[in-house]
Biotite code that builds the C-alpha atoms (Angstrom):
import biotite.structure as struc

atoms = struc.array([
    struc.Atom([-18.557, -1.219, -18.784], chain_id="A", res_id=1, res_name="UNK", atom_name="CA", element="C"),
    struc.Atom([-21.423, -3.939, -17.446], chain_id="A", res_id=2, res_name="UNK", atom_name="CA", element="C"),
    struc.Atom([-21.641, -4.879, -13.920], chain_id="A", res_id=3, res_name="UNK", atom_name="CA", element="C"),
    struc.Atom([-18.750, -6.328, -12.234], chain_id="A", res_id=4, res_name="UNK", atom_name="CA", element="C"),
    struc.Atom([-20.696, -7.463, -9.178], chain_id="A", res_id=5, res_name="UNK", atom_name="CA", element="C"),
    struc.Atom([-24.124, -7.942, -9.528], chain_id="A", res_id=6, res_name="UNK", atom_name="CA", element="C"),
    struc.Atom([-24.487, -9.664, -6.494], chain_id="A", res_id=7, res_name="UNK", atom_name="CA", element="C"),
    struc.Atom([-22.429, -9.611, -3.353], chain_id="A", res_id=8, res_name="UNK", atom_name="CA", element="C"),
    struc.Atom([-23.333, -12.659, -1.563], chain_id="A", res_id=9, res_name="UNK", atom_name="CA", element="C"),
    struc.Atom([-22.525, -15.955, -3.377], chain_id="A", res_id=10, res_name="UNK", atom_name="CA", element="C"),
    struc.Atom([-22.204, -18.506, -0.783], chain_id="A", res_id=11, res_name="UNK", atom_name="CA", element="C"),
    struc.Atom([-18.970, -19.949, -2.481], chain_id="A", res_id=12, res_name="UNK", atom_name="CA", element="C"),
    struc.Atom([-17.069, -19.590, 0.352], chain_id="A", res_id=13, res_name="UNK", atom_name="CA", element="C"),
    struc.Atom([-18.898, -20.831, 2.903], chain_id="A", res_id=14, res_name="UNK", atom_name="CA", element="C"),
    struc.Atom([-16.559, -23.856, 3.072], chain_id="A", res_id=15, res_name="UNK", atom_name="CA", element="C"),
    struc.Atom([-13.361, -22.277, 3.730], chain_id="A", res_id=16, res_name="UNK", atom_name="CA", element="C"),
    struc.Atom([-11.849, -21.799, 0.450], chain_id="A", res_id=17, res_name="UNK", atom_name="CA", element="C"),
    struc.Atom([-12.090, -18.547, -1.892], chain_id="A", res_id=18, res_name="UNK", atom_name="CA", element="C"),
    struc.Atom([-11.554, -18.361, -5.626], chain_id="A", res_id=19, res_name="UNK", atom_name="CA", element="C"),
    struc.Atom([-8.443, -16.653, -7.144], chain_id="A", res_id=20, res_name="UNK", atom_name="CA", element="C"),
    struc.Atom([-8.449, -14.989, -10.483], chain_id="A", res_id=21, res_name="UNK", atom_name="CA", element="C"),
    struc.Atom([-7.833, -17.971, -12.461], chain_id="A", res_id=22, res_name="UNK", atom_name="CA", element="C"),
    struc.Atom([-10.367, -19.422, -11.513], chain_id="A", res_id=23, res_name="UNK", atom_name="CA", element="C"),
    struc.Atom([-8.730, -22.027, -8.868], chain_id="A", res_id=24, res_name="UNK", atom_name="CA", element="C"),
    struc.Atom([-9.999, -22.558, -5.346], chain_id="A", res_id=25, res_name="UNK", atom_name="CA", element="C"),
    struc.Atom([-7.396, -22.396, -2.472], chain_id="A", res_id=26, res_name="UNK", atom_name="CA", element="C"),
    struc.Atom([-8.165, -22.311, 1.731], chain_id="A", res_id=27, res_name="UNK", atom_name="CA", element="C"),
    struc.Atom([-9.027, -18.683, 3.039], chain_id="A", res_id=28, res_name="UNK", atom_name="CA", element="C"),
    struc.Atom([-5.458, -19.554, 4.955], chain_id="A", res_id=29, res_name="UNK", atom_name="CA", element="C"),
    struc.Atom([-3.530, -20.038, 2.166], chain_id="A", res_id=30, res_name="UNK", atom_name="CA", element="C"),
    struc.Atom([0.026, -18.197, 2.166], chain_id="A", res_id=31, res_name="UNK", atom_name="CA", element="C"),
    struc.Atom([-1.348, -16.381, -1.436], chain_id="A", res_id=32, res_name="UNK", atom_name="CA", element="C"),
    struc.Atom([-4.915, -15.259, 0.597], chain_id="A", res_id=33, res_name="UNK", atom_name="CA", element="C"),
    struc.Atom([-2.625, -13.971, 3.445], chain_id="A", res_id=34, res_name="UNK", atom_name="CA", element="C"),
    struc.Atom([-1.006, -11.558, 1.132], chain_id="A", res_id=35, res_name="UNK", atom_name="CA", element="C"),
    struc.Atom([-3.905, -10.531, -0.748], chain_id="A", res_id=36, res_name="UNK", atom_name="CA", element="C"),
    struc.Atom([-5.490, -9.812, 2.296], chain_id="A", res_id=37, res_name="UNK", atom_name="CA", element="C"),
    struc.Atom([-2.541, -7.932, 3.747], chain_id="A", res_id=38, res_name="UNK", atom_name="CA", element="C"),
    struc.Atom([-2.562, -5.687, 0.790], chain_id="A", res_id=39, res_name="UNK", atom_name="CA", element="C"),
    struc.Atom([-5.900, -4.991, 1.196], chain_id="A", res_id=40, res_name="UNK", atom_name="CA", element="C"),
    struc.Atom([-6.082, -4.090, 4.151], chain_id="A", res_id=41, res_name="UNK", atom_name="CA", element="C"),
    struc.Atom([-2.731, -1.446, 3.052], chain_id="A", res_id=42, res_name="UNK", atom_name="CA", element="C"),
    struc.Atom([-5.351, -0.173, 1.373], chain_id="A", res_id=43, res_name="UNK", atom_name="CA", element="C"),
    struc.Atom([-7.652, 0.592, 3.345], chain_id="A", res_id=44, res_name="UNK", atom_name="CA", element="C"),
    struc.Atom([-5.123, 2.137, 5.648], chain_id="A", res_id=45, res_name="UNK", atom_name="CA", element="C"),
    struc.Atom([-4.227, 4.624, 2.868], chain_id="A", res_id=46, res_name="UNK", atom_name="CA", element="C"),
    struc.Atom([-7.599, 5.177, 2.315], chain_id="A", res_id=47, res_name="UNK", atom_name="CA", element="C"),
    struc.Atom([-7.754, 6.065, 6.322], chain_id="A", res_id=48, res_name="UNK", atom_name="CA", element="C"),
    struc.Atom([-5.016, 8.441, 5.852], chain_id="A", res_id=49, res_name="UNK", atom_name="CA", element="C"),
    struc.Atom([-6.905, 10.322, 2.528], chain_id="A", res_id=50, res_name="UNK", atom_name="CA", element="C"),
    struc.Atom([-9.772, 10.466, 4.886], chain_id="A", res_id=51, res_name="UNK", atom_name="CA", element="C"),
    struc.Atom([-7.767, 13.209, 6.608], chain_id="A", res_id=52, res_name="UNK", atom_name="CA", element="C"),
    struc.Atom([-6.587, 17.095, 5.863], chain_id="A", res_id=53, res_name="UNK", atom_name="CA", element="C"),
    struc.Atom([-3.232, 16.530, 3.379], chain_id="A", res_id=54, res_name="UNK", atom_name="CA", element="C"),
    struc.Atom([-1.511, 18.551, 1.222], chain_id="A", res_id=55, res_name="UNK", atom_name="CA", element="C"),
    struc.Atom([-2.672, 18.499, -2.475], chain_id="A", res_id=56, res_name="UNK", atom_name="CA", element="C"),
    struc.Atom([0.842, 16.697, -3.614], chain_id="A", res_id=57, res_name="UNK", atom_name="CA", element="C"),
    struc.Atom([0.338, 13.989, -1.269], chain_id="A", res_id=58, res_name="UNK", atom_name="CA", element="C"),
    struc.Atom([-3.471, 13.358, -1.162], chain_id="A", res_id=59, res_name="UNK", atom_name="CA", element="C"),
    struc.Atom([-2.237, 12.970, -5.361], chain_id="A", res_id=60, res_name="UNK", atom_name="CA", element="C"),
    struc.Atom([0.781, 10.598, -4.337], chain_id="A", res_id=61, res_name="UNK", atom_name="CA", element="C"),
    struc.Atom([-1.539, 8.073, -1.603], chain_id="A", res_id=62, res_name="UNK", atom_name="CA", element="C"),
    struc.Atom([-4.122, 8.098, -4.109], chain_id="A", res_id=63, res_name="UNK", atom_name="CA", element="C"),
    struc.Atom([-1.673, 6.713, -6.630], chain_id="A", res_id=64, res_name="UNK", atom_name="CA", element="C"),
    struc.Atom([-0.525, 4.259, -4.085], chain_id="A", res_id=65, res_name="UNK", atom_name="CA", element="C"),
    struc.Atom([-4.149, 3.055, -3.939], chain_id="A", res_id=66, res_name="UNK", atom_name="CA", element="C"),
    struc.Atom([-4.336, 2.092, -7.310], chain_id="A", res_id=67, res_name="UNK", atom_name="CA", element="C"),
    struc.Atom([-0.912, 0.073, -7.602], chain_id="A", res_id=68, res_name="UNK", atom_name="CA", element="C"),
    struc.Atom([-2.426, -1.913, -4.646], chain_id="A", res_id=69, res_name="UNK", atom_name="CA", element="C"),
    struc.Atom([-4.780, -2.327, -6.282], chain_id="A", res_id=70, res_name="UNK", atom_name="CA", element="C"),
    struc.Atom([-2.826, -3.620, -8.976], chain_id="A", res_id=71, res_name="UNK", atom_name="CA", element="C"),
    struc.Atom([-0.514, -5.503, -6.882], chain_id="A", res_id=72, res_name="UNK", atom_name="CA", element="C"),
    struc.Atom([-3.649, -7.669, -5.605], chain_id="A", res_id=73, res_name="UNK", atom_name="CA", element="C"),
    struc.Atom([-4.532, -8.482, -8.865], chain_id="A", res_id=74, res_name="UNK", atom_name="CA", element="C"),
    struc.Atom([-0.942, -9.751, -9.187], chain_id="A", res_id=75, res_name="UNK", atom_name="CA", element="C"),
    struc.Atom([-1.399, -11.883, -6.245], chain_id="A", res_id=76, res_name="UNK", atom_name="CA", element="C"),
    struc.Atom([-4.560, -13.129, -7.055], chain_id="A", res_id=77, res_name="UNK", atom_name="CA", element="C"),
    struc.Atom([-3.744, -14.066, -10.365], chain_id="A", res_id=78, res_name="UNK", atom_name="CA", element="C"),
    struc.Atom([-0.821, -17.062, -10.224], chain_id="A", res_id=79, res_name="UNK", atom_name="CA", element="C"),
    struc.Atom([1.848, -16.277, -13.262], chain_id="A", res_id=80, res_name="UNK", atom_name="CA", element="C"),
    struc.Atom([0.137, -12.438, -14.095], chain_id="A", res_id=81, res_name="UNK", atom_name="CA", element="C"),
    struc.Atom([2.465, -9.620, -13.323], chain_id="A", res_id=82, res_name="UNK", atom_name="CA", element="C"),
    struc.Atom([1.536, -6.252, -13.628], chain_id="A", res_id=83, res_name="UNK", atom_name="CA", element="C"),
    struc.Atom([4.402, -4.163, -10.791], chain_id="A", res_id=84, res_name="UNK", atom_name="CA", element="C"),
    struc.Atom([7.270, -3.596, -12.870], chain_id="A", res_id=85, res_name="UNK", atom_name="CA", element="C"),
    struc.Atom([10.614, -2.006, -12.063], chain_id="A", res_id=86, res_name="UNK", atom_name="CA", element="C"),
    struc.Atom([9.267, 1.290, -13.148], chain_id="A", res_id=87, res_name="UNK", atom_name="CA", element="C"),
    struc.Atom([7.086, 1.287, -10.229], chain_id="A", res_id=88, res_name="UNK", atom_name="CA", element="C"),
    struc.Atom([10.066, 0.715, -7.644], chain_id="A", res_id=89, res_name="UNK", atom_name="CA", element="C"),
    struc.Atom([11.391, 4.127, -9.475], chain_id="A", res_id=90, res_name="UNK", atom_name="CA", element="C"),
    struc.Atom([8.711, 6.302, -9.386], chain_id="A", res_id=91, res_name="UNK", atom_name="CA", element="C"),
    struc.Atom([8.887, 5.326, -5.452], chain_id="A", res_id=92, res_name="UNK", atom_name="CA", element="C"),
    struc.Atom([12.415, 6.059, -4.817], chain_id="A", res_id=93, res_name="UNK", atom_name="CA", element="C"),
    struc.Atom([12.267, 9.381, -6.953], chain_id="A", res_id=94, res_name="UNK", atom_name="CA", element="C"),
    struc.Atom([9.702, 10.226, -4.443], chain_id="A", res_id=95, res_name="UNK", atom_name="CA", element="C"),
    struc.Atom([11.220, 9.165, -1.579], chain_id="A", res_id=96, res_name="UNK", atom_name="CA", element="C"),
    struc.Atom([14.331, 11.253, -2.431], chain_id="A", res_id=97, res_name="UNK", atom_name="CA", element="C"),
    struc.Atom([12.062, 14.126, -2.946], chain_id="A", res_id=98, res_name="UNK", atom_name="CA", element="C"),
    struc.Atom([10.644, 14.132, 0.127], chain_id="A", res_id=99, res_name="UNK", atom_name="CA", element="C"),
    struc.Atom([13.306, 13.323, 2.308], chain_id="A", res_id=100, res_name="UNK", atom_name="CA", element="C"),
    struc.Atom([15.616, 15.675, 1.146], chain_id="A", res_id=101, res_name="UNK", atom_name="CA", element="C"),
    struc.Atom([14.506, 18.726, 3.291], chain_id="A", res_id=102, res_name="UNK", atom_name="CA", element="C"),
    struc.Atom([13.596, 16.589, 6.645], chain_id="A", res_id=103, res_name="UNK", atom_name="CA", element="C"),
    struc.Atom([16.564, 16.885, 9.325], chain_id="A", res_id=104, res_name="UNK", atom_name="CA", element="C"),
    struc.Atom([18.661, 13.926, 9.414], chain_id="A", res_id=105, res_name="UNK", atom_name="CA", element="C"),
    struc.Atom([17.809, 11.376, 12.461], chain_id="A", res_id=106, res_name="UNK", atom_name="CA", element="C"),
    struc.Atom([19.878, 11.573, 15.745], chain_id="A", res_id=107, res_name="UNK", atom_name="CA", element="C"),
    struc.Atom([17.130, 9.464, 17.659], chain_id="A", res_id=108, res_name="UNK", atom_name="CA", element="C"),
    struc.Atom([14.592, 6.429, 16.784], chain_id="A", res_id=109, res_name="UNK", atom_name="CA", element="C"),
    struc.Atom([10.759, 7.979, 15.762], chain_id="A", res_id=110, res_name="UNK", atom_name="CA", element="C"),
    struc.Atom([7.858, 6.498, 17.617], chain_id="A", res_id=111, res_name="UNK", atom_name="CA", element="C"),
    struc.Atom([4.904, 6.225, 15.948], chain_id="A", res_id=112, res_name="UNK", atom_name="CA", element="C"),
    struc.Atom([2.559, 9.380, 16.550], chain_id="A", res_id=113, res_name="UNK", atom_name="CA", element="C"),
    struc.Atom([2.092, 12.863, 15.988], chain_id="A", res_id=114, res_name="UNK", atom_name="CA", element="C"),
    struc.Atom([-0.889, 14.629, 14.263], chain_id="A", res_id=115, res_name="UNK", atom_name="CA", element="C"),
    struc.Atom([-3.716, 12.281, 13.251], chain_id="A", res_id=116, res_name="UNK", atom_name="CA", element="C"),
    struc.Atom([-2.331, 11.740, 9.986], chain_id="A", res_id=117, res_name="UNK", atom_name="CA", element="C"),
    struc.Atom([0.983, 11.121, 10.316], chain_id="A", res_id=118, res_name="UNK", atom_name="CA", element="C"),
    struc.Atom([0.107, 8.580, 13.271], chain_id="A", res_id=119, res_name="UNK", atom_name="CA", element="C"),
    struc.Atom([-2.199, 6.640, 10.378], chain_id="A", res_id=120, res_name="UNK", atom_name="CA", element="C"),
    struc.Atom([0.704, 6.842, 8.268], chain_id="A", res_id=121, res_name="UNK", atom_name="CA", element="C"),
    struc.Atom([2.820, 5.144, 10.455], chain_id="A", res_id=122, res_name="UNK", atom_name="CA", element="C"),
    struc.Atom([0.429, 2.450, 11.186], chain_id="A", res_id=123, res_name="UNK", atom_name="CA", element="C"),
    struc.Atom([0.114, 1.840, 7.425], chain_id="A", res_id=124, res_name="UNK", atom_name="CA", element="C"),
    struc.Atom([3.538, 1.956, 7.352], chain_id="A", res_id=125, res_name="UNK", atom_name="CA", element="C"),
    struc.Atom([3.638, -1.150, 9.638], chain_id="A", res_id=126, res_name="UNK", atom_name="CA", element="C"),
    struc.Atom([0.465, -3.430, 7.861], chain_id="A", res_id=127, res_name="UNK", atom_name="CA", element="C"),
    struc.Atom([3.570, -2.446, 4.699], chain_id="A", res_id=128, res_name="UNK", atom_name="CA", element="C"),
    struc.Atom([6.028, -4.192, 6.848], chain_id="A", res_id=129, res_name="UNK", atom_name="CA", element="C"),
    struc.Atom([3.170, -7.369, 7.113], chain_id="A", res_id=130, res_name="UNK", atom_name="CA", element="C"),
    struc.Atom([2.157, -7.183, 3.763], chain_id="A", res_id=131, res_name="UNK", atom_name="CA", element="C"),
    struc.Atom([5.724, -7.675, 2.927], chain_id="A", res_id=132, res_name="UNK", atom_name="CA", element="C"),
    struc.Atom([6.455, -10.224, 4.985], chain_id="A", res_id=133, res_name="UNK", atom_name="CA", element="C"),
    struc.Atom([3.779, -12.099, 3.472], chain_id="A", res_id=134, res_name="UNK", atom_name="CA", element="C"),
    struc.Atom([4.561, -11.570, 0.062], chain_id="A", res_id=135, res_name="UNK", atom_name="CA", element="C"),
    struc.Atom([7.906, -12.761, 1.227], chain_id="A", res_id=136, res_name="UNK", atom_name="CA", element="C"),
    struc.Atom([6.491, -15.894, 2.613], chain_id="A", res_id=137, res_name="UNK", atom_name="CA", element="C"),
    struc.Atom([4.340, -16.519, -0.853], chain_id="A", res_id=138, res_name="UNK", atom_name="CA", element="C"),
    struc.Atom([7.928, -16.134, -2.826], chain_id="A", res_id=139, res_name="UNK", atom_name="CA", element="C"),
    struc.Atom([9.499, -18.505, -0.644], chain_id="A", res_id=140, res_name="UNK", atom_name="CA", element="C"),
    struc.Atom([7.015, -21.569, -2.436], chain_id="A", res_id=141, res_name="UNK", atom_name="CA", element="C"),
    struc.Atom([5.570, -20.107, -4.748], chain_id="A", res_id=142, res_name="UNK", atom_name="CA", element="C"),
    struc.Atom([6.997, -17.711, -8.547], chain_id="A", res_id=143, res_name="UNK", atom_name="CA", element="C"),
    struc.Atom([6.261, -14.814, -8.083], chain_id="A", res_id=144, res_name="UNK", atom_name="CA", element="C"),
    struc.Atom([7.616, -11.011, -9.231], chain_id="A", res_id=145, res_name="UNK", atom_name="CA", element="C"),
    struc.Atom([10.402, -9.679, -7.410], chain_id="A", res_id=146, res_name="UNK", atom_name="CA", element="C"),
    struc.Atom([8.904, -6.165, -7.662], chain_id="A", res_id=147, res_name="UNK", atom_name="CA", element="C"),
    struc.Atom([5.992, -7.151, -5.549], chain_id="A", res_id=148, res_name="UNK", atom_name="CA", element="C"),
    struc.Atom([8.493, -7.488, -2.462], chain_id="A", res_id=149, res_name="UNK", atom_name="CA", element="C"),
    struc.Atom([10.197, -4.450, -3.340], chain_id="A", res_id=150, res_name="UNK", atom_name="CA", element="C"),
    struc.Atom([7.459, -2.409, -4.224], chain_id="A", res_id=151, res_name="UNK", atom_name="CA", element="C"),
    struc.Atom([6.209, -2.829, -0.226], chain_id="A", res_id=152, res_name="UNK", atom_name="CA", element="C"),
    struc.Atom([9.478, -2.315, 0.700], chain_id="A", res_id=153, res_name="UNK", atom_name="CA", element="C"),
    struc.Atom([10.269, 1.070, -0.823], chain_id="A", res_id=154, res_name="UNK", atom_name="CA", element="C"),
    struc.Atom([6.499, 1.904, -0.068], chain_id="A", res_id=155, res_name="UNK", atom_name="CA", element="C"),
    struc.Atom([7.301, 1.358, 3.939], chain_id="A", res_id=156, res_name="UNK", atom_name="CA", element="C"),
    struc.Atom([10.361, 3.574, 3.670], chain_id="A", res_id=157, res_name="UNK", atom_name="CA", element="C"),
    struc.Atom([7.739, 6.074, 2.316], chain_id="A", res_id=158, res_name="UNK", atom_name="CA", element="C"),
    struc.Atom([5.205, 5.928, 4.121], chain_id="A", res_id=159, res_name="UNK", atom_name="CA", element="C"),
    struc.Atom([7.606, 6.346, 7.050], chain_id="A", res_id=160, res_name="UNK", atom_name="CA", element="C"),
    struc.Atom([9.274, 9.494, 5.278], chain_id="A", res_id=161, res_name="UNK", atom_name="CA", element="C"),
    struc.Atom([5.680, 10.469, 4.974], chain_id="A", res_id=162, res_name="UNK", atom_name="CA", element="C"),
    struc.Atom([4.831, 10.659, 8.026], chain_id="A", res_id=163, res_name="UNK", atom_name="CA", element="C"),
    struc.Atom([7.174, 12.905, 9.312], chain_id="A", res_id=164, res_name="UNK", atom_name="CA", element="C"),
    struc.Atom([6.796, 15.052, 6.179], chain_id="A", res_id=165, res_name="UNK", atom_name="CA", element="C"),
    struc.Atom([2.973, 15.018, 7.295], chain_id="A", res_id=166, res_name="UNK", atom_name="CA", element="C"),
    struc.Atom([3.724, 15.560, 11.146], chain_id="A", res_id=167, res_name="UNK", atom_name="CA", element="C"),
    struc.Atom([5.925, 18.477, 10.340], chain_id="A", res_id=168, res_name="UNK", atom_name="CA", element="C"),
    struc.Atom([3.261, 20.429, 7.798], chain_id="A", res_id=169, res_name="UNK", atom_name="CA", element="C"),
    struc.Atom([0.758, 19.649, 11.228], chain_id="A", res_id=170, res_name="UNK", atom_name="CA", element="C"),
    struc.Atom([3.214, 21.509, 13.247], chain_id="A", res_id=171, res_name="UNK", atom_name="CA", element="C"),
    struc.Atom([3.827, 18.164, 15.556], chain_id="A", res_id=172, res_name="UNK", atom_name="CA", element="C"),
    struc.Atom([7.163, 17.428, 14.435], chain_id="A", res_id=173, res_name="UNK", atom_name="CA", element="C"),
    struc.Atom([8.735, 13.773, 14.997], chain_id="A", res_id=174, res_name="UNK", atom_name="CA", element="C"),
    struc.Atom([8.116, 12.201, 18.511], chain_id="A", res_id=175, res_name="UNK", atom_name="CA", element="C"),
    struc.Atom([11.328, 11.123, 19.414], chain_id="A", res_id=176, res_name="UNK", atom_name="CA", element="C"),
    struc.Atom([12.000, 7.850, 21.549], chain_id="A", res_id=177, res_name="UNK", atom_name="CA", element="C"),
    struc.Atom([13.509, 8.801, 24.543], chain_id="A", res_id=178, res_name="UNK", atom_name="CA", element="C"),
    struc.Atom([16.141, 6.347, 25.912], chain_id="A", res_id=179, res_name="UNK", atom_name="CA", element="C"),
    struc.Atom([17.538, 8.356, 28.976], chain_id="A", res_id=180, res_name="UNK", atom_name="CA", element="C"),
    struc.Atom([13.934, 7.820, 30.404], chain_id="A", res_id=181, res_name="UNK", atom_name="CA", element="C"),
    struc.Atom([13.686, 6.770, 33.953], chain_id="A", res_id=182, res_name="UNK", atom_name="CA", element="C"),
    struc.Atom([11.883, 3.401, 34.292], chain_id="A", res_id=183, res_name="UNK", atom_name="CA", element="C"),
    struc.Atom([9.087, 5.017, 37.075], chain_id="A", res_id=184, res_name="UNK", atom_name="CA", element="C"),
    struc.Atom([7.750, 7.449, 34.181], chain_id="A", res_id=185, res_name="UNK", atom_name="CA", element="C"),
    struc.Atom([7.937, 10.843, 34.065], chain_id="A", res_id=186, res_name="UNK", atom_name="CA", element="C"),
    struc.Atom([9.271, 11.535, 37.475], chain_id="A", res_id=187, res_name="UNK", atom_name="CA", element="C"),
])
């Protein structure tokens, strides 16, 4: 394989506007720049959470997520190309159903926290929730895959199953929201 980038600085977008993979031009604001851009940074927030101590099956699973990304930025970038299919949304939910099944059902709302990693994987869960609404926004103009939407959609939900998966292996457990709270703090 040559070079993909043989030099990092081009100067092509000085004026506002970036290149897609077709070769069009389009304002770094655009609604399709917005949801590359909230995919990417997904990205790098599953890349923050392999930076951490994970079990072997999930370290395996995020690094998966990467690449589909990955793949789903392409798809963005690229105006008619799809490459997320409905197999995609499957292999999600079979994993989702795999690792929910042995957390305890919830009696109370989660807030975000816990060990390191399962606090990163509830932040990525919510750039998910952006990247989604983006994505969202794009479809609304623009054709575009239905599986892209639901892709980020099952992938919250995972991410969010993840975390507690993650938070129990740390010995943290879920933080539960506490509504019976006085108002003054922990008096």
């Amino acid at each position: 394989m040559g070079h993909r980038l043989s030099k990092i600085y081009t100067r092509t977008g000085d004026a506002g506007t970036t290149g897609l993979g077709d070769g069009s031009r389009v304002a770094k604001d655009h609604v399709r720049v917005e949801a590359i851009g909230a995919v990417d940074e997904l990205n790098s927030g599953v890349g923050l959470i392999l930076a951490e101590p994970l079990a072997e099956d999930v370290r395996q699973l995020l690094t998966e997520i990467q690449h589909d990304l990955f793949d789903l930025g392409g798809e963005l970038s690229i105006p008619g190309y799809t490459r997320i299919q409905a197999e995609h949304i499957s292999r999600l939910e079979r994993v989702l159903d795999h690792y929910n099944a042995d957390l305890e059902p919830l009696k109370e709302f989660i807030l975000p926290g816990g060990s390191r990693p399962g606090a990163l994987c509830h932040l990525a869960r919510t750039v998910c929730r952006r990247a989604e609404r983006r994505v969202v926004g794009l479809a609304s103009n623009q054709s575009l895959s239905p599986y892209c939407q639901q892709y980020l959609n099952r992938l919250s939900d995972l991410l969010f199953v993840l975390s507690r998966v993650i938070n129990r292996a740390d010995g943290c457990g879920d933080v539960l929201w506490r509504k019976d709270r006085s108002a003054g703090g922990s008096n």
